[in-house]
Biopython code that builds the backbone (N, CA, C, O; Angstrom):
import numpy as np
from Bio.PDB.StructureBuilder import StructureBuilder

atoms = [
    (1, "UNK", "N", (71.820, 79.816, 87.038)),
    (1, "UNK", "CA", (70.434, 80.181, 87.075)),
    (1, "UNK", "C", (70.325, 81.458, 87.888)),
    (1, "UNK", "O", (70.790, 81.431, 89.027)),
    (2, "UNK", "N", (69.710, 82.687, 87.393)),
    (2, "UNK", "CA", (69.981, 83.646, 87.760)),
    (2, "UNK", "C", (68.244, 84.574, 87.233)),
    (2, "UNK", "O", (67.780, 84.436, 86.101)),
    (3, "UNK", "N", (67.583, 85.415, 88.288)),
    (3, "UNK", "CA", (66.481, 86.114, 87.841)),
    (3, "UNK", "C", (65.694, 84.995, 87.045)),
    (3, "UNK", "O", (65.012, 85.644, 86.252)),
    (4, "UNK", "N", (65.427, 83.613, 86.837)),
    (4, "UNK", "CA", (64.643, 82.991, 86.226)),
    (4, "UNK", "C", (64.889, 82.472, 84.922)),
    (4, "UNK", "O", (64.086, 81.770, 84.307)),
    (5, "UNK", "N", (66.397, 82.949, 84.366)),
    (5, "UNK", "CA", (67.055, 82.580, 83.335)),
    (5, "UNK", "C", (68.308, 81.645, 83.524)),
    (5, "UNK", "O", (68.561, 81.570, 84.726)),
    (6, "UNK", "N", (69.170, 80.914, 82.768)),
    (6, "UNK", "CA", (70.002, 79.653, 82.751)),
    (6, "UNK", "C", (70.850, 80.437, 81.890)),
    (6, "UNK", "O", (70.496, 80.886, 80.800)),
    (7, "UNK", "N", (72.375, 80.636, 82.602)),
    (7, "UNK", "CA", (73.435, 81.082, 81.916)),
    (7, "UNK", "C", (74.611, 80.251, 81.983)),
    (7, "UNK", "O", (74.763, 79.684, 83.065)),
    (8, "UNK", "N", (75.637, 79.999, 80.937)),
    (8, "UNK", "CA", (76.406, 79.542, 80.764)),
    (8, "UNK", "C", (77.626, 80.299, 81.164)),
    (8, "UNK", "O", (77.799, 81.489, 80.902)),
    (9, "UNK", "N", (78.533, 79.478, 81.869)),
    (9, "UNK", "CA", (79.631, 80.643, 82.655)),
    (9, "UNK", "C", (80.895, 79.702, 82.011)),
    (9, "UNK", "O", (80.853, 78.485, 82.193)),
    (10, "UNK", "N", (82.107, 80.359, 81.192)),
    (10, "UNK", "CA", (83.510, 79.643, 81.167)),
    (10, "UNK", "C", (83.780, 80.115, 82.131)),
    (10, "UNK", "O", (83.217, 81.178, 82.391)),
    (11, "UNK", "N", (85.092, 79.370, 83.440)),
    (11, "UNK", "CA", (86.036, 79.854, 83.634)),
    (11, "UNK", "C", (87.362, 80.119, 83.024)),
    (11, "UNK", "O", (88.049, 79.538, 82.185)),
    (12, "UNK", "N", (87.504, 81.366, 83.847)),
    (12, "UNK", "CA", (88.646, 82.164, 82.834)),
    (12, "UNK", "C", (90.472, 81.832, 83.658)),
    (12, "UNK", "O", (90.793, 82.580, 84.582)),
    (13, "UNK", "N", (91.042, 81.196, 83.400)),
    (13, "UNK", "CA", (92.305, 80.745, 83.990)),
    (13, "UNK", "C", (93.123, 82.079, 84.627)),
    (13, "UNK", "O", (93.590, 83.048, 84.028)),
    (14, "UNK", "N", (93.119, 81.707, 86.307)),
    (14, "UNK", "CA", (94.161, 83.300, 86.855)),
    (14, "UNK", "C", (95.122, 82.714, 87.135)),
    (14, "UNK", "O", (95.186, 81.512, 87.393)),
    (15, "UNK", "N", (96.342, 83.801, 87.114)),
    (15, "UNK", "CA", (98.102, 83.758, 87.026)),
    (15, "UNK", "C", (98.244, 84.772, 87.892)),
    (15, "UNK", "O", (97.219, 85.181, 88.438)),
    (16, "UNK", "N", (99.306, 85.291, 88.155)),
    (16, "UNK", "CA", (99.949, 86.164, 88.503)),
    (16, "UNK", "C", (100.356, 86.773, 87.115)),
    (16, "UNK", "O", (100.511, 85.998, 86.171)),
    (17, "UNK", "N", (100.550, 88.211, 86.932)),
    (17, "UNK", "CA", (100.729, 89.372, 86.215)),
    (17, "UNK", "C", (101.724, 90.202, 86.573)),
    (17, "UNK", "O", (101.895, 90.428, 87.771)),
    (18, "UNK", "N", (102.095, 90.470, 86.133)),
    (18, "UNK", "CA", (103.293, 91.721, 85.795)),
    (18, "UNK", "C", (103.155, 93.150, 85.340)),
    (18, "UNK", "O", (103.741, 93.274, 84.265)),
    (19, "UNK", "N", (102.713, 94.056, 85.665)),
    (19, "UNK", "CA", (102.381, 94.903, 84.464)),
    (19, "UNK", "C", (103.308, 95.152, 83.205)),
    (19, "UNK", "O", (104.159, 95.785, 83.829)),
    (20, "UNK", "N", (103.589, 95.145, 82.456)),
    (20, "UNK", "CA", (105.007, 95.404, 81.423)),
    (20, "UNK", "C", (105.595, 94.135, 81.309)),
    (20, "UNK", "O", (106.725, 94.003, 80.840)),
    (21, "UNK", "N", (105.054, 93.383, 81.621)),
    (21, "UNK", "CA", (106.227, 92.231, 81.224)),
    (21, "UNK", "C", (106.065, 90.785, 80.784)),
    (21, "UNK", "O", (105.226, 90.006, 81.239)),
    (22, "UNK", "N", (106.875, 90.545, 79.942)),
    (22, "UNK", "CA", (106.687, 89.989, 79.141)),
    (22, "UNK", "C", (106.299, 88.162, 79.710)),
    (22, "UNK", "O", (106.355, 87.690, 80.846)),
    (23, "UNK", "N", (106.063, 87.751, 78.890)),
    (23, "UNK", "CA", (105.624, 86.202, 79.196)),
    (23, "UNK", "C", (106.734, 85.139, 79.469)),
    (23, "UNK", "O", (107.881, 85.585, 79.500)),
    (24, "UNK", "N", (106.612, 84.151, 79.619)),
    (24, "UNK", "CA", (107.562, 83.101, 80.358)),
    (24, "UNK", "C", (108.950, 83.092, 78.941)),
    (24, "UNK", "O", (110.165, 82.977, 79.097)),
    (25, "UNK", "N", (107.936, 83.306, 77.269)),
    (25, "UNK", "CA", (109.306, 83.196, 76.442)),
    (25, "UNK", "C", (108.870, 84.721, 75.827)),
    (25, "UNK", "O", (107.818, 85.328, 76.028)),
    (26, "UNK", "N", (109.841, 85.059, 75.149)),
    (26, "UNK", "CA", (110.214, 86.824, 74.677)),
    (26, "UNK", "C", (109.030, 87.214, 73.815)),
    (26, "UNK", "O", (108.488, 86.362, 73.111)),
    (27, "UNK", "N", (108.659, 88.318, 73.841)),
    (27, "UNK", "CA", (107.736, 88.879, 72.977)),
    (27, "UNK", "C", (108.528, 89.923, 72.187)),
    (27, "UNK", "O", (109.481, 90.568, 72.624)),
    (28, "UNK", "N", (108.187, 89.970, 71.394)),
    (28, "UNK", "CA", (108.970, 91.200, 70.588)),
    (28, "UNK", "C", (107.635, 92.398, 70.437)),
    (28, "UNK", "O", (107.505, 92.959, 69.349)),
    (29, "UNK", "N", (106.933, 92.645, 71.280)),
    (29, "UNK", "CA", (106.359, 94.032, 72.080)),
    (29, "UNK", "C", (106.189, 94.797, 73.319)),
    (29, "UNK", "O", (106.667, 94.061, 74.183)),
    (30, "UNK", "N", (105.840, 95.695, 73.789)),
    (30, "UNK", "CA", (105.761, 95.923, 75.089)),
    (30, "UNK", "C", (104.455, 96.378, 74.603)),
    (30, "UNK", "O", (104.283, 97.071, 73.601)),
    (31, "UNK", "N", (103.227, 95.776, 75.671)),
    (31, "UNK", "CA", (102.030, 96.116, 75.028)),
    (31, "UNK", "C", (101.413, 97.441, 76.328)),
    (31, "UNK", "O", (102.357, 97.652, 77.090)),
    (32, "UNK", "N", (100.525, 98.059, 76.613)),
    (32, "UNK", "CA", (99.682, 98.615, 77.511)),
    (32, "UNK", "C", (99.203, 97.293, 78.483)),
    (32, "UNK", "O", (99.000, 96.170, 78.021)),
    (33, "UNK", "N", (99.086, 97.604, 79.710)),
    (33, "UNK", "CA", (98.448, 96.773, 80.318)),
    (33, "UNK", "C", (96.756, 96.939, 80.926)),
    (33, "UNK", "O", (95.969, 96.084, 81.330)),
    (34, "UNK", "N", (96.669, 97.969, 80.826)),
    (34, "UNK", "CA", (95.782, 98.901, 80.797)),
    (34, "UNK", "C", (95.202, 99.995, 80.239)),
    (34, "UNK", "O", (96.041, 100.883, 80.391)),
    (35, "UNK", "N", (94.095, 100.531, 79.585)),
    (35, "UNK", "CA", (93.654, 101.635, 79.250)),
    (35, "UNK", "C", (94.535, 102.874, 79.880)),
    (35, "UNK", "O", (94.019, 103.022, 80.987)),
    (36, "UNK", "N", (95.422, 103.685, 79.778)),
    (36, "UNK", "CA", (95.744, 105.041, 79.940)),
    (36, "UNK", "C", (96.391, 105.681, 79.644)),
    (36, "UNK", "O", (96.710, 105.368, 78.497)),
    (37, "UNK", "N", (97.095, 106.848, 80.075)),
    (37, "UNK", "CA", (97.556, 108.023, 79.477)),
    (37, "UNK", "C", (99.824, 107.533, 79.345)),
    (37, "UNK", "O", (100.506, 107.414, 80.362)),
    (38, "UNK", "N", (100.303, 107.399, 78.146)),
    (38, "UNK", "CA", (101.684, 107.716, 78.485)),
    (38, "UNK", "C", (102.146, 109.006, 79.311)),
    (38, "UNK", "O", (101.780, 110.177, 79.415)),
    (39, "UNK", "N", (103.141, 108.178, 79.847)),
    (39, "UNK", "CA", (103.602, 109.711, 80.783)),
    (39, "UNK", "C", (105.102, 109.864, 79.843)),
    (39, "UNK", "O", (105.285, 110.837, 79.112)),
    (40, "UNK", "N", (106.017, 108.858, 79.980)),
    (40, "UNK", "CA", (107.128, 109.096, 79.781)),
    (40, "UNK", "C", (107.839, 108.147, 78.756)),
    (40, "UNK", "O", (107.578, 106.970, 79.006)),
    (41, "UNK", "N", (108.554, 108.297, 77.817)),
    (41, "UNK", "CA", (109.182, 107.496, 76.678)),
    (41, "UNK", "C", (110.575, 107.174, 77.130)),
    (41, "UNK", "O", (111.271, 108.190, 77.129)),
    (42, "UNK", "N", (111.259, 106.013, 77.546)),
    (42, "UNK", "CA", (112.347, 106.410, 78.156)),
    (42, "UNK", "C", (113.784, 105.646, 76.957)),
    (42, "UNK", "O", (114.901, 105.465, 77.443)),
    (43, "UNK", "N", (113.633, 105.452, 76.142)),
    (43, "UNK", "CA", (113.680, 104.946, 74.907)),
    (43, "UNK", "C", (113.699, 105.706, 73.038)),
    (43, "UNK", "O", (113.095, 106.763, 72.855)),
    (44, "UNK", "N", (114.191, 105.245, 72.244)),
    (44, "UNK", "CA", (114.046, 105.090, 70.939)),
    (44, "UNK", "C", (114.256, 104.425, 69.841)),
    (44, "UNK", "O", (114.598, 103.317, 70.253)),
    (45, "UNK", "N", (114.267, 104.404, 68.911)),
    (45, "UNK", "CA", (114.318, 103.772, 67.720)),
    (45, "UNK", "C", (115.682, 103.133, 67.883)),
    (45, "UNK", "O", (116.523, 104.022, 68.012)),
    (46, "UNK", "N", (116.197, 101.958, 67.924)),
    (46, "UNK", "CA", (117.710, 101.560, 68.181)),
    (46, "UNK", "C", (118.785, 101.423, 69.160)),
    (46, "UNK", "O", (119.852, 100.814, 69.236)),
    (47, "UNK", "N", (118.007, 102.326, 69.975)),
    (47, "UNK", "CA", (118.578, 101.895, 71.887)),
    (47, "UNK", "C", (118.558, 100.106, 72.039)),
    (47, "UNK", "O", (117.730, 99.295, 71.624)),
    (48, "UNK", "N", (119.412, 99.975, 72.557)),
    (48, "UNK", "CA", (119.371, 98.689, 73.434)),
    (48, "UNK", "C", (119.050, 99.253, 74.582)),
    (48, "UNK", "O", (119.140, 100.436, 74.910)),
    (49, "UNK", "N", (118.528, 97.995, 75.399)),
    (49, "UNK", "CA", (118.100, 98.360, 76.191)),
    (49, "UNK", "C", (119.109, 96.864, 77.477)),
    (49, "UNK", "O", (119.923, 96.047, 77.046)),
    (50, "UNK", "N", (118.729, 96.965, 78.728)),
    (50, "UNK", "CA", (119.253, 95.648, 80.030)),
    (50, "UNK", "C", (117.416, 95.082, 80.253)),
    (50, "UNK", "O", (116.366, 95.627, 79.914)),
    (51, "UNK", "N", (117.636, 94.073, 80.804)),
    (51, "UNK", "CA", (116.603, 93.399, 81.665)),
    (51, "UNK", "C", (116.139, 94.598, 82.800)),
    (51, "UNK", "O", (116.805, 95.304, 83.557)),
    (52, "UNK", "N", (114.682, 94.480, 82.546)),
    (52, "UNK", "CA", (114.358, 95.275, 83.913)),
    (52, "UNK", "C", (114.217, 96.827, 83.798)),
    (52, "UNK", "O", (113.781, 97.537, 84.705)),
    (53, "UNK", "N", (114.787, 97.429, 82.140)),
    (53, "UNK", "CA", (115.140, 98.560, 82.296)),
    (53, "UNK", "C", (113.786, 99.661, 82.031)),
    (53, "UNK", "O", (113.246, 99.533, 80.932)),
    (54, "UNK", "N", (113.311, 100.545, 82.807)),
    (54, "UNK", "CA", (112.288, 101.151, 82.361)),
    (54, "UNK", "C", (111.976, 101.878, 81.120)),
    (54, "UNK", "O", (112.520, 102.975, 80.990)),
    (55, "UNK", "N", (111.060, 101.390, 80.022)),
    (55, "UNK", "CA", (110.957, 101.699, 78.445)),
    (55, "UNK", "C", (110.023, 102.713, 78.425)),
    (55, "UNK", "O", (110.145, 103.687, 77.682)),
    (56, "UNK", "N", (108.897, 102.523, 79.352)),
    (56, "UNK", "CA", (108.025, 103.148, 79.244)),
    (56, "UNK", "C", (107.302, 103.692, 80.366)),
    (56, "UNK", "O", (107.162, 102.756, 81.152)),
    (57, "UNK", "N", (106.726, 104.827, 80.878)),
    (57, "UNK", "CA", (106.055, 104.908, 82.411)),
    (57, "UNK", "C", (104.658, 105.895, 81.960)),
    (57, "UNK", "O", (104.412, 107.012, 81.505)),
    (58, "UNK", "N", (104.014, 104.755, 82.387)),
    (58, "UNK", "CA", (102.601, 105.271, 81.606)),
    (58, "UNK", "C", (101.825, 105.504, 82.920)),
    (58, "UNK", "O", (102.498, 105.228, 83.913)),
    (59, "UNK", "N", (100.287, 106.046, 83.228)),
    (59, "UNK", "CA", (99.407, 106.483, 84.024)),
    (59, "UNK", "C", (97.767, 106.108, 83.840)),
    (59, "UNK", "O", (96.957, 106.615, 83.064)),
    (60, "UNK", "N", (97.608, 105.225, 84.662)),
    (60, "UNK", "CA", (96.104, 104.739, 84.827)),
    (60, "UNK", "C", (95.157, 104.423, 85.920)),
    (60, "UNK", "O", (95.362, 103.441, 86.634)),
    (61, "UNK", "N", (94.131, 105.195, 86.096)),
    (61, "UNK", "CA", (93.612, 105.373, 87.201)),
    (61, "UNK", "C", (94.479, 105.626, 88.934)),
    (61, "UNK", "O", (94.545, 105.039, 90.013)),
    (62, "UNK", "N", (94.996, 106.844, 88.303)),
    (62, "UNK", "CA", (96.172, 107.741, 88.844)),
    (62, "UNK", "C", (96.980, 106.706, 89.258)),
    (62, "UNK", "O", (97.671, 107.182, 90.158)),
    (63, "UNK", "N", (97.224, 105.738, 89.119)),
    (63, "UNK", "CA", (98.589, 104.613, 89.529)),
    (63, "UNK", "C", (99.737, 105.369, 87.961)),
    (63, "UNK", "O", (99.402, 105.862, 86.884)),
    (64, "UNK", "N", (100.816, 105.163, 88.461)),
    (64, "UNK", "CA", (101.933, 104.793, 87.500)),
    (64, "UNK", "C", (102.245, 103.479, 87.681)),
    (64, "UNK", "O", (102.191, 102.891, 88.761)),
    (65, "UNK", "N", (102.651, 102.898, 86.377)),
    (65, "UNK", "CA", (103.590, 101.906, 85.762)),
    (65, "UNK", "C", (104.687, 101.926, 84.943)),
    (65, "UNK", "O", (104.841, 102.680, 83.983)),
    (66, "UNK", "N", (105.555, 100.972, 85.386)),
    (66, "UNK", "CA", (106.921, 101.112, 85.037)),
    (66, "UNK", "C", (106.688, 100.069, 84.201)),
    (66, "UNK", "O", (106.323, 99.024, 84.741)),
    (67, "UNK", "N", (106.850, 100.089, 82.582)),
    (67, "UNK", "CA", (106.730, 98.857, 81.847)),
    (67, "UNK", "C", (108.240, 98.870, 81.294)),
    (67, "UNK", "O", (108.909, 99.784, 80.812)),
    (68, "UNK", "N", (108.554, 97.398, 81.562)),
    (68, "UNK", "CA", (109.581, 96.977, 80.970)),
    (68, "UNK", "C", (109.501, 95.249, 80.856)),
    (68, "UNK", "O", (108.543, 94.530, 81.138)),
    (69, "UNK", "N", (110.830, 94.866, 80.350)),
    (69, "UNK", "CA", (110.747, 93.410, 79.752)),
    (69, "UNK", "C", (111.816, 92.657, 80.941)),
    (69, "UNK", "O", (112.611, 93.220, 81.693)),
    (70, "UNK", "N", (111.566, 91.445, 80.827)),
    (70, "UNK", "CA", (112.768, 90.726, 81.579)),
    (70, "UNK", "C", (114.245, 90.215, 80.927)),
    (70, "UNK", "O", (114.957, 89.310, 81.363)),
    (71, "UNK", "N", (114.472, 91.043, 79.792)),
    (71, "UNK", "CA", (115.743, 90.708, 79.250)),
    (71, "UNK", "C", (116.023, 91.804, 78.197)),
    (71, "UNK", "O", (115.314, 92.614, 77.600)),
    (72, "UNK", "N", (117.455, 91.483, 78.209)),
    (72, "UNK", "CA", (118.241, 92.534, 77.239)),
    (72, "UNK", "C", (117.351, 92.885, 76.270)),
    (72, "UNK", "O", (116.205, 92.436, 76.313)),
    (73, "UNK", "N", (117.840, 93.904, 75.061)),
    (73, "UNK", "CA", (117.014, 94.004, 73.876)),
    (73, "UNK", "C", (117.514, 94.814, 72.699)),
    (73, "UNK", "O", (118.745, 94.825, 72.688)),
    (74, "UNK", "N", (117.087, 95.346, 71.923)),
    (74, "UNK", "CA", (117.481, 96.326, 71.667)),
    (74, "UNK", "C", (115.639, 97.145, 71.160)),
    (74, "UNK", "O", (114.641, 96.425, 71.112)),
    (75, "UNK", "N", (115.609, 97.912, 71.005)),
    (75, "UNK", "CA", (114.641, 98.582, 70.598)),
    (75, "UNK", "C", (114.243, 98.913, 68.909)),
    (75, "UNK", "O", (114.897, 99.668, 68.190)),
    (76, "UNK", "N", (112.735, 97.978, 68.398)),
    (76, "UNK", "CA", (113.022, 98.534, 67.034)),
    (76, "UNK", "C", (111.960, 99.704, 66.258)),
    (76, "UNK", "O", (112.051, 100.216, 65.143)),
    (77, "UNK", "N", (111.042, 99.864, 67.229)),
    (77, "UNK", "CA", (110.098, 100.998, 66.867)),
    (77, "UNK", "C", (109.547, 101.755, 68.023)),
    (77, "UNK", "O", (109.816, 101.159, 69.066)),
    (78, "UNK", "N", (108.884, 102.835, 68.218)),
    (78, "UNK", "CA", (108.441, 103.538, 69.466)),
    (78, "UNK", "C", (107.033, 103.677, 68.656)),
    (78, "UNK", "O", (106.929, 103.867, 67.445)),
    (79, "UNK", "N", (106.372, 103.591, 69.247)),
    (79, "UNK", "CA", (104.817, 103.845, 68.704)),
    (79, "UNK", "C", (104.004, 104.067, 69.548)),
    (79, "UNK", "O", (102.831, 103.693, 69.525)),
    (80, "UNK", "N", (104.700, 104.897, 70.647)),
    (80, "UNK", "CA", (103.796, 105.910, 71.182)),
    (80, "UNK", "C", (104.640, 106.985, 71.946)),
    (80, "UNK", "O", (105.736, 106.687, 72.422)),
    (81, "UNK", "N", (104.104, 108.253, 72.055)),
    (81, "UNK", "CA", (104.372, 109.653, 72.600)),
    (81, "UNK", "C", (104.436, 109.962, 73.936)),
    (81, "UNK", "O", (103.244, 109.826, 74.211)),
    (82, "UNK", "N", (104.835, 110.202, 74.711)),
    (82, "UNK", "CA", (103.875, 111.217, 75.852)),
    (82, "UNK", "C", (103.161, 111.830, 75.844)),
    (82, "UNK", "O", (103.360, 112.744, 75.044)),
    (83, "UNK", "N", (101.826, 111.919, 76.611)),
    (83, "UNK", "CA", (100.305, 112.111, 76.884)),
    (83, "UNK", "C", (99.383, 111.767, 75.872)),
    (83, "UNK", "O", (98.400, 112.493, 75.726)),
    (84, "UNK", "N", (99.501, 111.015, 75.322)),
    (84, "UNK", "CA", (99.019, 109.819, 74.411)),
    (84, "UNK", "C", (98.379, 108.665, 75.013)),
    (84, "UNK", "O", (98.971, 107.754, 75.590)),
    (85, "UNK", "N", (96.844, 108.790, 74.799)),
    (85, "UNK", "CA", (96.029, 107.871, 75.697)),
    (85, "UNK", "C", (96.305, 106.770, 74.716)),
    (85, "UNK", "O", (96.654, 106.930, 73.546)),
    (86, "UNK", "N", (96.099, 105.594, 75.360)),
    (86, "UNK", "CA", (95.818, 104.133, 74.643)),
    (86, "UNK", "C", (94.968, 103.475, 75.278)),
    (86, "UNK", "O", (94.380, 103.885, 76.278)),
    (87, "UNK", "N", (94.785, 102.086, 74.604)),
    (87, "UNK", "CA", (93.849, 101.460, 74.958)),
    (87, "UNK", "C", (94.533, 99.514, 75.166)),
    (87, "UNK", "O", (95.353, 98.944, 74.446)),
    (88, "UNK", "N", (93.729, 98.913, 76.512)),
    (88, "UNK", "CA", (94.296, 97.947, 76.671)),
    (88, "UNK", "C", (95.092, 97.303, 75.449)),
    (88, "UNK", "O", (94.634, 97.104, 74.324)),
    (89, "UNK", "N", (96.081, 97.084, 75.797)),
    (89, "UNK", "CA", (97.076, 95.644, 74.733)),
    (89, "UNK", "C", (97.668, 96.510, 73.472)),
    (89, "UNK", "O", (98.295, 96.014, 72.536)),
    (90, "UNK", "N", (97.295, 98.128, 73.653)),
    (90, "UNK", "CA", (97.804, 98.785, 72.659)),
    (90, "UNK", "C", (100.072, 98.695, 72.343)),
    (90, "UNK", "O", (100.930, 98.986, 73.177)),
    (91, "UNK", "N", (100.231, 98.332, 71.276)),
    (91, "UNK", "CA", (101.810, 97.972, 71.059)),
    (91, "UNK", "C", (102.063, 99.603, 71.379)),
    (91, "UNK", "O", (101.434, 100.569, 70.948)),
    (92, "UNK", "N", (103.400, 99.551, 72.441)),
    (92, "UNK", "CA", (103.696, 100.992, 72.878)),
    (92, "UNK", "C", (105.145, 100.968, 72.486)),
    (92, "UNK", "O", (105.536, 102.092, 72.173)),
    (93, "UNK", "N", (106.333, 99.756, 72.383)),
    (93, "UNK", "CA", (107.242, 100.164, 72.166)),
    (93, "UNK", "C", (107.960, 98.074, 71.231)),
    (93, "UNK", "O", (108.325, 97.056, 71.818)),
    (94, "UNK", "N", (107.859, 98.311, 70.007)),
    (94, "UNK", "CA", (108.306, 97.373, 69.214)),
    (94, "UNK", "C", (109.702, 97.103, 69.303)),
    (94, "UNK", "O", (110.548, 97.921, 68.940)),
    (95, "UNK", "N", (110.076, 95.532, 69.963)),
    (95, "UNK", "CA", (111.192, 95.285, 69.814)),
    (95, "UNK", "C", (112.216, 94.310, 68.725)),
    (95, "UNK", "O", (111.609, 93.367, 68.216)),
    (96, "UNK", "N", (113.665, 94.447, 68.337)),
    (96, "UNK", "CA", (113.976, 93.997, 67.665)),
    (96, "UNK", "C", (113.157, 92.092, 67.532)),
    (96, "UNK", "O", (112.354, 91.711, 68.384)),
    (97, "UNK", "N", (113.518, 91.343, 66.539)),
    (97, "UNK", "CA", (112.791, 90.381, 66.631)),
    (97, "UNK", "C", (114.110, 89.243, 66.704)),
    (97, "UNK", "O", (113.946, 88.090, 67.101)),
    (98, "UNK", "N", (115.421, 89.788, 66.251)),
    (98, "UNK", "CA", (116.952, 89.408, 66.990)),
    (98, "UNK", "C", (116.692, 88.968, 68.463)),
    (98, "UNK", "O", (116.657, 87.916, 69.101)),
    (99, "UNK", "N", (116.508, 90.439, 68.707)),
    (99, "UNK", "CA", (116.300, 90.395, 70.435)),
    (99, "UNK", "C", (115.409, 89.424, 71.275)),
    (99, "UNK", "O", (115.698, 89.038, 72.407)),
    (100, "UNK", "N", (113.973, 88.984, 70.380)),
    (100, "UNK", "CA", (113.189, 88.924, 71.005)),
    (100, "UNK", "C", (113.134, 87.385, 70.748)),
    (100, "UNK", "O", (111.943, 87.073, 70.791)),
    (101, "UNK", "N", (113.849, 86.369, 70.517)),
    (101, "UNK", "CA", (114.113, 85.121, 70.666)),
    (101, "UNK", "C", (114.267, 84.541, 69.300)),
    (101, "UNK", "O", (114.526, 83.346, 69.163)),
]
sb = StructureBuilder()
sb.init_structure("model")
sb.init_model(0)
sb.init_chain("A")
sb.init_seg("    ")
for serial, (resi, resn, name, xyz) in enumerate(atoms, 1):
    if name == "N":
        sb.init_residue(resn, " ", resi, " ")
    sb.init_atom(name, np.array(xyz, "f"), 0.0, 1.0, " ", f" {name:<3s}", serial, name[0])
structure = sb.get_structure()
């Protein structure tokens, strides 16, 4: 009850977050975690990649992020550039689906 009106509120379930990383089982994407600008592609089409290894280092609200996954991989698409804005949950670097469990 709020200003004289009756609103309905869900709660929304909080975790701990990662930026770049992936969920408890494999995703076969690395998504944006945030609205902003790529900085750096560190990756391509067919690289494998290690756990941990930096894929992508993007820029949002002047923070950098280091996005990467928690396990090996190999890499199966890049679908995004440097200085290439995106938008939350945007797919930035597609991984094999071998790789990805």
């Amino acid at each position: 009850w709020a200003a004289g009106r009756a609103y309905d509120i869900d709660a929304v379930p909080r975790g701990p977050r990662r930026a770049g990383a992936a969920s408890a089982t494999r995703s076969s994407a690395v998504t944006a975690p945030m609205p902003g600008t790529v900085l750096k592609v560190h990756v391509a089409a067919g690289d494998a990649f290690e756990p941990h290894q930096p894929l992508v280092i993007m820029e949002s609200m002047k923070m950098e992020m280091t996005l990467s996954v928690p396990h090996a991989g190999r890499v199966k698409d890049v679908l995004c550039q440097p200085g290439q804005l995106v938008e939350l949950g945007a797919a930035l670097v597609r991984l094999d689906d071998a790789a990805a469990g």
